[in-house]
N, C-alpha and C positions, 0 to 999 in steps of 0.2 A: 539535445538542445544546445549545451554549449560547442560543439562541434561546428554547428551553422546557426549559431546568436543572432546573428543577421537577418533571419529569415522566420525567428519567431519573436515577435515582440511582449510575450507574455506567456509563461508557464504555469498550468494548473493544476496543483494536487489536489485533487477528491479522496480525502480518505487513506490517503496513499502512503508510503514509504518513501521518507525526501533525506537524505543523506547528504551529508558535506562536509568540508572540509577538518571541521573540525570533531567528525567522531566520522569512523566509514561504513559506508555499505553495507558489509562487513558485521560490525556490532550490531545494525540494523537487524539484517538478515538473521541473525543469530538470534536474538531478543523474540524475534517473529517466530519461529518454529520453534524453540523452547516452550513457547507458548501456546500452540498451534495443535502440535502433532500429538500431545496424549489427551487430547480431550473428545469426551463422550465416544461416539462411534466413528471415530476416524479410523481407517487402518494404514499400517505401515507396512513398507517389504522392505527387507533383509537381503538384495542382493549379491550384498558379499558375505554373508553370512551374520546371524543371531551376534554373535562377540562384535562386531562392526557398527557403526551407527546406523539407523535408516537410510535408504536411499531414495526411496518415495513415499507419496503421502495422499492417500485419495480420502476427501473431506467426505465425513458420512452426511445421510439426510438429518438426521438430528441435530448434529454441528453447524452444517447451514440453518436450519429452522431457529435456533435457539441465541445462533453468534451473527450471522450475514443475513438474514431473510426475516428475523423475527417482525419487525413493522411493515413488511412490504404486503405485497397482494398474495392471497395463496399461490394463484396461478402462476406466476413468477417462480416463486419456492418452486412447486413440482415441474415445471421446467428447468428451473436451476438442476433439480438431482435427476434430471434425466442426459444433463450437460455436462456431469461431472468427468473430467479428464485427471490422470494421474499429475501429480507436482513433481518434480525429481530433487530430490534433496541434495546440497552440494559441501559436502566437507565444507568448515568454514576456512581453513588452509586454499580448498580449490578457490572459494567466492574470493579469496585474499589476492590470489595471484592472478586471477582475471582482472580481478578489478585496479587493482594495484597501477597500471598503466593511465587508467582513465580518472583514477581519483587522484595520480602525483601530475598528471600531464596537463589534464583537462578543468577537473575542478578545480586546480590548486594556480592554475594559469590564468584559467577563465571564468573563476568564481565569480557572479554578480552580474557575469555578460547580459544572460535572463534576467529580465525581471521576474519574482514568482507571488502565488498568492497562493495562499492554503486552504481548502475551505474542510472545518471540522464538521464530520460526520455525529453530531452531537451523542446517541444513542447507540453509537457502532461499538458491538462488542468484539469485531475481527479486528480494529483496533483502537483501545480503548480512549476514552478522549485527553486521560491522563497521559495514556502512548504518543497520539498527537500534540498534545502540548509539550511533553518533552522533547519530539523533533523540532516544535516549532521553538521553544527556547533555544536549542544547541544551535539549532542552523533556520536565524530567523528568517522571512520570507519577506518581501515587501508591505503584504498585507494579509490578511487575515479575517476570512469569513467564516460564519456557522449556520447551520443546517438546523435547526430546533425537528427535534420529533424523527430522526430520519435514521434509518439502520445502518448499516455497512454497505448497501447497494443503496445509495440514495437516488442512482439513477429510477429505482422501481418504488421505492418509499415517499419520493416526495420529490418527482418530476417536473410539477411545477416550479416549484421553491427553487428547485436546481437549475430550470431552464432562467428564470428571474435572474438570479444570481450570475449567472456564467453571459446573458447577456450584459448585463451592468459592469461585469470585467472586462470584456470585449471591446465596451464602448469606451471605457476609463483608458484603454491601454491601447488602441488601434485609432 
């Protein structure tokens, strides 16, 4: 987004991972799979070997039932675990040096090009609302919405609420 500012007049995080300038990517990403990877029936591979960190992370059906799908419609859920694709886990040294260009170039250049608005997933335990308020305290956004009643897929928990919402920012910022 900040790369071509010009061309989006408004950024929206659902739920999401917003990182900036003043803490990175980086600690995000970190914080996220710390949190992520040993819980309930996830599994992990090892492909550089057991001594090594993980390298991927395929989210079990229980994990989404319990952390991403808990409010939504069943049928969602059992399409969700039939959608399930591996995660590739990235040293957080790799996520560092990737990123490292786009968060000293881009965000530290063109921090605030976007305008952004957050909208908290109130109920989402993939990430908690405490997790969300702390991105939103460190790296505040323009503005700030919430989702009452809604999981971590708010697009399948509460569709309406969500479609209400994301026009009312549409029409505030365009």
């Amino acid at each position: 987004m900040e790369t071509f500012p010009e061309k989006i007049p408004v950024a929206v995080f659902l739920a999401a991972l917003m990182p900036g300038p003043t803490f990175s990517a980086n600690t995000i990403y970190t914080e996220t799979c710390n949190a992520v990877v040993p819980e309930l029936d996830n599994r992990v591979i090892y492909d550089n070997g057991p001594e090594n960190p993980p390298t991927t992370l395929i989210l079990g059906p229980k994990f989404l039932a319990t952390n991403l799908y808990q409010l939504s419609p069943t049928e969602d859920l059992t399409m969700a675990t039939k959608l399930v694709r591996p995660l590739y886990l990235y040293p957080a040294e790799g996520i560092s040096k990737k990123l490292v260009k786009i968060e000293l170039v881009l965000l530290r250049k063109r921090y605030r090009s976007v305008r952004r608005v957050y909208i908290i997933a109130v109920e989402s335990k993939g990430l908690t609302k405490e997790f969300q308020r702390w991105m939103i305290e460190n790296n505040p956004p323009d503005e700030v919405e919430e989702i009452s009643g809604s999981d971590h897929m708010v697009m399948m928990s509460k569709p309406e609420q969500l479609l209400t919402t994301l026009l009312r920012i549409a029409n505030s910022y365009i």
